[in-house]
Residue, then its C-alpha position, 0 to 999 in steps of 0.5 A: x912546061x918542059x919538054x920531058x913534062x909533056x911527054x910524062x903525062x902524054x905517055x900512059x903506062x900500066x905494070x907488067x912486072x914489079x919493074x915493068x909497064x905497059x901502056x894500053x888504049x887506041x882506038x881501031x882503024x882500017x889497016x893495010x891488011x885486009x883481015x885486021x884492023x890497027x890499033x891508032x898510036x901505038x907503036x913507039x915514037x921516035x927517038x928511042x936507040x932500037x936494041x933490037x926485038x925482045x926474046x919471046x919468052x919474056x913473061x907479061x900481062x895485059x888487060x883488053x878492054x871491051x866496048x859495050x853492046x851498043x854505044x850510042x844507046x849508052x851514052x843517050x841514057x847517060x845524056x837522058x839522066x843527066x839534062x835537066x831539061x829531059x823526061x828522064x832526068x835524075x832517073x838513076x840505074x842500079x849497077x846490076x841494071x847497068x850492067x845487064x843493058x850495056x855487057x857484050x854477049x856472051x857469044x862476042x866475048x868468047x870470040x875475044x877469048x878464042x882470039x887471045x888463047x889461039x896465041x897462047x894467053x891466058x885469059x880471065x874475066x875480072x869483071x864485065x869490062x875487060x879481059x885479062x892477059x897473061x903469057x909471053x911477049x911472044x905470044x903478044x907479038x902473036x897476038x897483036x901481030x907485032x914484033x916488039x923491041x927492046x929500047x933506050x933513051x939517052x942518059x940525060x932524059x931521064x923520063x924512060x932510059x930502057x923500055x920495050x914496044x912495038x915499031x908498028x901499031x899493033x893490030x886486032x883481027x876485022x872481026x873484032x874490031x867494034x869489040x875490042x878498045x884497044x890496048x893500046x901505045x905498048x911501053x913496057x918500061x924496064x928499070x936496070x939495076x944501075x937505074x935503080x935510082x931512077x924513078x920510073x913513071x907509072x900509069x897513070x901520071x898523077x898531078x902532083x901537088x903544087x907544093x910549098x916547101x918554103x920557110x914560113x915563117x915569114x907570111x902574112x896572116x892575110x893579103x897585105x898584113x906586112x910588107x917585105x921589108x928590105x927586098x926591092x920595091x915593084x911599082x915604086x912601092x914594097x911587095x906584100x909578105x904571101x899569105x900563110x896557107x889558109x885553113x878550110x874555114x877561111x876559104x869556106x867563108x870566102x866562098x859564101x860556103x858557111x851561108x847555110x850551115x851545110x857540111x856533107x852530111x850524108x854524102x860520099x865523096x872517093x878520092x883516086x890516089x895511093x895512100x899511107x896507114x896514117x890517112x886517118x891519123x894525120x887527118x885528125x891531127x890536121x883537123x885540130x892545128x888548122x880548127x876543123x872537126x876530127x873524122x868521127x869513126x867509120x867517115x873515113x874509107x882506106x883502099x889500099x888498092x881497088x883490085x886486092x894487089x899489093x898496095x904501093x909502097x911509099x919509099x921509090x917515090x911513092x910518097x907523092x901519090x900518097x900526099x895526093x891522098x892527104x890532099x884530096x881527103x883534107x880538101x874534101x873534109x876541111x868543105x864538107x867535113x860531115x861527108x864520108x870519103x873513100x881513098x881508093x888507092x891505085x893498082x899495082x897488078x899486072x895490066x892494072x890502071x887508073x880505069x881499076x880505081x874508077x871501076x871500082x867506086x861504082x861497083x862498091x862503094x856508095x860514093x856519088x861524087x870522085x875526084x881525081x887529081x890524075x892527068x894523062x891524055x889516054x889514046x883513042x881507044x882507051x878514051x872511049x873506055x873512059x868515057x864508058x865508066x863515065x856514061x855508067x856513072x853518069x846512069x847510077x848518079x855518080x859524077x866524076x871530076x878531074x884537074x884540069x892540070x897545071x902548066x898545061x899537059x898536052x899542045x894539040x896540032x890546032x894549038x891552044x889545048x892546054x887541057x888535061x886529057x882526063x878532064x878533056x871528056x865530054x862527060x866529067x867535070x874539069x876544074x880548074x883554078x884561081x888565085x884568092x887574096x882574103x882580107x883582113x875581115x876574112x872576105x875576098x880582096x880579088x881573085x883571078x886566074x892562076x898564071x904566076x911568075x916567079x923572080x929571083x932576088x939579085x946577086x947584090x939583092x938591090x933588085x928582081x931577076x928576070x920573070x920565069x913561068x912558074x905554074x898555073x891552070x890547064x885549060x883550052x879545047x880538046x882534040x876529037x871531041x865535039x862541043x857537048x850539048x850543054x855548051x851550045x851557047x855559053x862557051x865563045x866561038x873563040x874557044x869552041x872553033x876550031x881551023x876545021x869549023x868544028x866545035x869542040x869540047x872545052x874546059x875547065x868547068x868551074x874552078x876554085x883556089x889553087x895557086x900555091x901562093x894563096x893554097x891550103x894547108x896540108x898536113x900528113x905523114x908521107x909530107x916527110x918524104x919531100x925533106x928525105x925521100x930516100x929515108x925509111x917511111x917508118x921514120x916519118x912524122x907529119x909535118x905541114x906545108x902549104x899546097x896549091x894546084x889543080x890538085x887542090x881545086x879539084x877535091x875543093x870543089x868535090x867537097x862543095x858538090x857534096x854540100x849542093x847534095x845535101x842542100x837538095x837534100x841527099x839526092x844526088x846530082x850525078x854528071x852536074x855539068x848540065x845543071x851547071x851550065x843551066x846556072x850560068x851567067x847567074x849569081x851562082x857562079x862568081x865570074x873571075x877576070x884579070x885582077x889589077x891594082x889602082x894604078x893597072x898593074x897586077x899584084x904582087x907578094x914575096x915568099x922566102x924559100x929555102x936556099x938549100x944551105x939551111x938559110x932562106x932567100x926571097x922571090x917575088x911571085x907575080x899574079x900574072x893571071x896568066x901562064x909564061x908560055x915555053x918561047x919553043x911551044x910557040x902556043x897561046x895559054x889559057x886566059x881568063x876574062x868576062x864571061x866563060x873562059x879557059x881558066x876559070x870556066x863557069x867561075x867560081x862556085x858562092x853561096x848563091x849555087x848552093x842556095x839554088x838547091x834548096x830553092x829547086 
């Protein structure tokens, strides 16, 4: 993963223009000024050309997000609800009740209030989570004692070319600070005119789908079908065609998913992220090509957007959110196709973010299972603001799941931590991801890890160019958070410890399919957009292409929890790590390990892909279950092997887990 990739995901932003983002989190700290308290991580980092300060009368808007009245007690409930082993287990709280427990005073939210509007903002209360901000940079600056500058990176990184943030942490008065989160690494990203064709990243940075957009008409029906005749021999003999995407039914069976006849039946299942108005259509045209039922009217939910602001336009890039959308929902349906689904798309308020979308599947809608195939590693601050919608979610029965993200997102200071930031809490679920060879009978022929390479074809075509790392699943331990209760004594030492002695937090949980070269088929009108992104979205018709990723595996096992729901008939499960990891080292999960063939090496397959001149040309992937690390990262990748490991966690889910539902 490259350098750029990493910071793309590190960096967290949120609009305060229509071109224009700022990031919020942090976490408070003591400061040197005896009166305030800094907020951790959020001044600029280095390397940015300084322009010099911003003028004051620059408009903005920000949101503040607020602690609970008291933490520990939210999370111990989240934790009594949650174990199977607890009194309380399964004892769900209405919203209502949530909210009257857990709120800040009314007295303590006016000192936030009276703090903001002493510099001049505006202030309002969208909801009992946060604040919301409107004024100046200058009445900013004079807020958060700060100064912010106007800068720039250099031409060639194409990440951010002009932004605005402060030099310094920004600070919040003492008094205030067991009550304000933060608001965290302030980047305020400003798109110039002659950069109007620069695609500007905006929060939160949405794993996109790992996709096929090769030729496919070369492809076997199923692992080793055909050989791919003509193209230099691995091993001493030829390399197989790749699989055709596979279709909902065939990973259904493989999985032991169709043993009990369950489909979602009176689940809800929200999926995170921006969407077109064709969601539907193009669902039910999908559900006909690859044999799986159409929606039936209402099952499907559109959001544009969870705050009422303008729903985001596909054109400018915005058609990758919106194939995450028909991914997530065609993985949720093609698993559980009687289970409802919400899209809820993502905010383009001023201030507005990921926590929005996530806010507002508790508060309206019925969902009891969100997916998300977002990755980000979220400052100090706005973890702990994560962590409590989670904890809510936790106490109203709702679980969330999140990629644990391809190639790895963030390289922590200890090394190893390859984890996406979102999936690195103790309180979601992270999936990770396998690759899966089905057989001629619809079986599994084997299934490991995901970490490929892919190989060019020579100039001369007589052999296979030198490997170069080409996706696989984030995983490893994460930074600052302790090893979960639910942990203790089924994740290694080898993972959990860290150079302190410490245990820490590691994922993924459980994994399902999500190597491009053995991935779903994904059908959609905002597809159109990868053959002509700059074309008018009213021109585009659905196409299909193969998709893989943690994006895929996410939503995969998102439409399994809501088959284990209903096979418990209806209840929900809530946060499912506990009673996940009460089930392991049982049938329940399918423990994956490092594939290898009868002679000991690993499998191979051949993909024709697109050579850009209207033509095709071959490239060998190789199953290396295991990613190429970057020769400068210097850090080992996720592994798989027996037992819990930092690919696959637990495994991968059979029949046997949704079996054991119905037996307890």
């Amino acid at each position: 993963m490259s350098n750029l990739r990493r910071a793309a995901l590190v960096f967290s932003t949120i609009a305060v223009t229509s071109t224009a983002t700022l990031t919020v989190a942090g976490t408070a700290t003591a400061g040197t000024m005896s009166d305030r308290v800094s907020l951790t991580d959020t001044s600029i980092w280095s390397g940015p050309v300084d322009n010099g300060p911003v003028p004051d009368s620059t408009p903005v808007s920000e949101t503040i997000y607020l602690a609970v009245k008291d933490p520990t007690a939210l999370a111990g409930k989240a934790k009594s609800v949650s174990d199977p082993n607890s009194p309380g287990y399964g004892r769900f709280m209405r919203p209502d009740r949530i909210r009257e427990t857990n709120q800040l005073d009314r007295a303590q939210v006016d000192r936030v209030r009276d703090w903001l509007t002493a510099s001049g903002l505006s202030v309002t209360e969208p909801d009992w989570r946060h604040l919301k901000v409107t004024g100046t940079i200058g009445q900013l600056n004079a807020a958060f004692a700060v100064t912010f500058h106007d800068y720039s990176v250099p031409p060639e990184n194409l990440f951010k070319s002009h932004f605005l943030a402060s030099p310094t942490d920004l600070s919040v008065p003492a008094e205030l600070g067991a009550l304000v989160l933060g608001v965290g690494r302030s980047e305020i990203p400003v798109q110039d005119v002659q950069d109007a064709g620069l695609a500007v990243p905006e929060q939160p940075v949405e794993r996109r789908p790992h996709v096929d957009e090769a030729v496919a008409a070369n492809c076997s029906q199923y692992w080793g079908q055909l050989p791919a005749t003509g193209t230099p021999q691995v091993n001493g003999a030829t390399a197989p065609l790749a699989p055709c995407g596979y279709t909902p039914n065939r990973l259904r069976h493989v999985y032991g998913l169709d043993s009990l006849g369950l489909t979602g039946a009176g689940q809800t299942v929200a999926v995170v992220s921006s969407s077109m108005d064709t969601l539907e259509k193009d669902i039910n045209t999908w559900s006909d090509h690859v044999g799986t039922q159409q929606l039936r009217p209402g099952q499907l939910t559109r959001v544009p957007s969870p705050d009422g602001s303008p729903a985001r336009e596909p054109g400018n890039g915005g058609f990758s959110a919106m194939i995450e959308a028909n991914l997530d929902a065609e993985a949720v349906h093609g698993i559980a196709p009687d289970a409802n689904i919400v899209a809820i798309g993502e905010s383009t308020a001023q201030g507005g973010n990921l926590l929005a979308s996530l806010s507002y599947a508790l508060d309206h809608t019925h969902a009891s299972i969100v997916s998300a195939s977002l990755e980000n590693t979220p400052p100090p601050g706005l973890q702990k603001a994560f962590d409590q919608i989670f904890q809510e979610g936790a106490l109203q029965g709702v679980g969330f799941y999140f990629c644990a993200g391809d190639g790895g997102v963030q390289l922590n200071d200890s090394g190893g931590d390859w984890l996406n930031g979102y999936a690195g809490s103790s309180w979601v679920t992270a999936v990770g991801g396998t690759s899966v060879a089905i057989g001629p009978d619809g079986g599994r022929a084997w299934e490991t890890g995901w970490g490929d390479s892919v190989s060019p074809l020579s100039e001369d075509g007589t052999s296979w160019g030198q490997a170069q790392a080409d996706g696989g699943t984030g995983g490893g331990r994460t930074t600052g958070r302790p090893q979960p209760w639910y942990q203790q004594g089924v994740v290694p030492d080898r993972y959990a410890l860290t150079p302190d002695g410490s245990r820490s937090r590691v994922g993924p949980d459980v994994a399902m399919d999500a190597d491009l070269l053995t991935g779903l088929v994904i059908g959609g009108t905002p597809l159109a957009g990868l053959g002509s992104p700059t074309t008018d979205p009213g021109t585009w018709h659905y196409v299909e292409h193969t998709f893989g990723g943690t994006s895929l595996s996410t939503p995969l096992f998102a439409g399994v929890q809501a088959l284990a729901q209903q096979a418990r008939g209806g209840k929900p499960l809530g946060f499912a790590n506990p009673i996940m990891y009460q089930r392991a080292h049982r049938s329940t999960f399918r423990d994956v390990t490092a594939y290898k063939l009868p002679g000991g090496g690993v499998p191979t397959a051949v993909r024709y892909v697109s050579d850009g001149k209207g033509g095709s040309t071959p490239v060998l992937y190789t199953f290396l279950a295991s990613q190429l690390p970057e020769p400068e990262d210097g850090f080992t990748p996720p592994e798989v092997g027996p037992g819990f490991d930092t690919e696959t966690g637990l495994g991968t889910p059979t029949g046997a887990y949704l079996f054991s539902f119905v037996s307890s």
